[in-house]
NUDOTOR-188996 format. One record per residue (C-alpha): residue number from 1; residue in three letters; y, x, z. Coordinates in Angstrom, 3 decimals, decimal comma, always signed. Example, Ala and Ser with C-alpha at 12.3 -4.5 7.8 and 13.67 -1.06 7.14 Angstrom:
# residues 2
KOLKE seq type        y        x        z
KOLKE   1  ala   -4,500  +12,300   +7,800
KOLKE   2  ser   -1,060  +13,670   +7,140
***
This chain:
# residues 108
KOLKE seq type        y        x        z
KOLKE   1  unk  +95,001 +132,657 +103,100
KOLKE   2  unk  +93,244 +131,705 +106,129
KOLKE   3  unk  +92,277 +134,085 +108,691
KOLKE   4  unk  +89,822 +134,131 +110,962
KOLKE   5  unk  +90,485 +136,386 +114,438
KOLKE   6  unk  +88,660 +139,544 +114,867
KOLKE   7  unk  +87,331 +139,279 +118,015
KOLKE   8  unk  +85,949 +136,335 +118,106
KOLKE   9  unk  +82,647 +135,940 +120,542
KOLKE  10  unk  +79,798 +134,005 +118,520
KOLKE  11  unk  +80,177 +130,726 +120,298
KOLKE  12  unk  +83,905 +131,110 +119,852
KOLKE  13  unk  +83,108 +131,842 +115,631
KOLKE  14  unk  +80,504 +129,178 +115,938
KOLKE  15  unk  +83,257 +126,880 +117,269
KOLKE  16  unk  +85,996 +127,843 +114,466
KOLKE  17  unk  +83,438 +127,244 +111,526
KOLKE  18  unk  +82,993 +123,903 +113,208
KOLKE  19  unk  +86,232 +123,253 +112,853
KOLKE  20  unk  +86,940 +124,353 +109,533
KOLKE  21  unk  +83,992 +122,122 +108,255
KOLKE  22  unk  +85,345 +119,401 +109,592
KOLKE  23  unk  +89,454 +119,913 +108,272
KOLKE  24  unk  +87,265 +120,422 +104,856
KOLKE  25  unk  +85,513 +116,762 +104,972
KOLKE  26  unk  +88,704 +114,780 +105,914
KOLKE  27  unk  +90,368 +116,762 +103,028
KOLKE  28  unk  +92,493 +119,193 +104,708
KOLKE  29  unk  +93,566 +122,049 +102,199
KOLKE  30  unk  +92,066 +124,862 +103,611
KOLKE  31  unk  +93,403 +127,697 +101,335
KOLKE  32  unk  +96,254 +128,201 +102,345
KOLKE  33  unk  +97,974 +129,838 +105,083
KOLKE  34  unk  +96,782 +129,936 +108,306
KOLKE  35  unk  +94,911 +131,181 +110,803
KOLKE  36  unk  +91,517 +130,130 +113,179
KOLKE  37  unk  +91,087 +131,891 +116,944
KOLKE  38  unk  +90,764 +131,627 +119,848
KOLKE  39  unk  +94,304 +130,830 +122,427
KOLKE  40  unk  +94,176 +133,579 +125,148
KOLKE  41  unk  +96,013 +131,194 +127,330
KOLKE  42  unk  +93,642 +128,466 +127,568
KOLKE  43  unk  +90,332 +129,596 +125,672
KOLKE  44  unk  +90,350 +126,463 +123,112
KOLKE  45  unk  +89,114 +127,329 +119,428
KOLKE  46  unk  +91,738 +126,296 +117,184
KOLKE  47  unk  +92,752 +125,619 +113,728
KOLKE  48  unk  +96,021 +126,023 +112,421
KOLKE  49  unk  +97,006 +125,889 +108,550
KOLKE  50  unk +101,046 +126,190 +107,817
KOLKE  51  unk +100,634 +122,767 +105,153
KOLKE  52  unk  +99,982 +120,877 +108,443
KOLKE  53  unk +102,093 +119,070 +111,174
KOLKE  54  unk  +99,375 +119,380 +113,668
KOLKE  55  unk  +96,150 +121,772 +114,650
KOLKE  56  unk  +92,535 +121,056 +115,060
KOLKE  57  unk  +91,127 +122,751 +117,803
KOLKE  58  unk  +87,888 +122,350 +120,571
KOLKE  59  unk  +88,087 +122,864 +124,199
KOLKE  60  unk  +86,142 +124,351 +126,829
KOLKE  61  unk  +84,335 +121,659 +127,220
KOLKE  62  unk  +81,166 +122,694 +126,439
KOLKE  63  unk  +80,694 +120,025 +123,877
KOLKE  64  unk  +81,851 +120,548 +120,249
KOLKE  65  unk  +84,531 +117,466 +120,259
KOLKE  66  unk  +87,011 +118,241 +117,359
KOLKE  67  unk  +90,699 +116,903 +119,015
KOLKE  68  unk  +93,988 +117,508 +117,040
KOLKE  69  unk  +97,348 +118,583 +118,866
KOLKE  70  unk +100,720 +118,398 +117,276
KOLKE  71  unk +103,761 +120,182 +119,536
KOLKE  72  unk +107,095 +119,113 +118,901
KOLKE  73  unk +109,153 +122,087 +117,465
KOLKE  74  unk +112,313 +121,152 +119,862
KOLKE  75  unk +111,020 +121,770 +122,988
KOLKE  76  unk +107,182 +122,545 +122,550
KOLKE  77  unk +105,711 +119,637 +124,405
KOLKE  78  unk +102,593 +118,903 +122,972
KOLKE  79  unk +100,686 +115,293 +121,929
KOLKE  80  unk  +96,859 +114,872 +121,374
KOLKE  81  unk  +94,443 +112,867 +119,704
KOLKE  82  unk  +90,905 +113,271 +121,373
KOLKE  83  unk  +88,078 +113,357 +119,169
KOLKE  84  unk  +89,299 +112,997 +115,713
KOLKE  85  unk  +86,050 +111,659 +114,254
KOLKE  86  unk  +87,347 +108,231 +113,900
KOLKE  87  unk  +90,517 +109,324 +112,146
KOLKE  88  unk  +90,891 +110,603 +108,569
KOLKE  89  unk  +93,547 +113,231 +107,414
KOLKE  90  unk  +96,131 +109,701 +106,786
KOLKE  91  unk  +96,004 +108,671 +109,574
KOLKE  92  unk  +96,292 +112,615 +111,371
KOLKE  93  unk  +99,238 +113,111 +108,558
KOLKE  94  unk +100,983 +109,563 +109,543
KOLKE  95  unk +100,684 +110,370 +113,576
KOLKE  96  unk +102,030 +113,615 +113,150
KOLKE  97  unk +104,984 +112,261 +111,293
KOLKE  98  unk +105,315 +109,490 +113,529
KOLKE  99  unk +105,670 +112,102 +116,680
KOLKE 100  unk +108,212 +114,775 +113,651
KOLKE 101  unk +110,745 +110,819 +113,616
KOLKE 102  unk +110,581 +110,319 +117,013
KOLKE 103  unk +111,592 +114,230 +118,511
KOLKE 104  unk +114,417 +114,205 +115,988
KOLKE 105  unk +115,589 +111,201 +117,176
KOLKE 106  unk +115,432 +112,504 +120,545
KOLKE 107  unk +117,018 +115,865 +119,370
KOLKE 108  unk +120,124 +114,063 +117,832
***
């Protein structure tokens, strides 16, 4: 089930149902686990859903550009796409896997 933080300010909500539109209309499955918030460290708006190799989020930009971030599980460095609105959820899917192939063959 997907949660939404609690204490979410309205832009910050207004950000998150931005993003959730948008996983919707590439196809992401949205009803499963996961959660949308806000990171305390760094103040994007993110979404993350467990059936998923990588999170949507939006930064402080001040603009509403939807980016995607996948962090490698090994050693948690992170790799971005800016502005996903050229990309649909193949192409999100194959980068993600991509970046899963090459930090296990890093790992090994």
């Amino acid at each position: 089930m997907l949660e939404l933080q609690k204490d979410l300010c309205g832009n910050a909500q207004r950000k998150a149902g931005l993003i959730i539109n948008k996983a919707a209309s590439i196809g992401m499955d949205i009803t499963g686990y996961g959660c949308a918030g806000e990171n305390s460290s760094n103040g994007n708006v993110y979404l993350w859903l467990e059936d998923y190799q990588f999170s949507l989020y939006i930064d402080l930009s001040g603009d509403d550009q939807i980016n995607a971030c996948w962090s490698n599980p090994n050693d948690g460095e992170e790799e971005f796409i800016f502005d996903i609105s050229s990309n649909t959820l193949e192409d999100l899917i194959q980068w993600a896997n991509e970046l899963e192939v090459i930090s296990e063959h890093e790992e090994a």
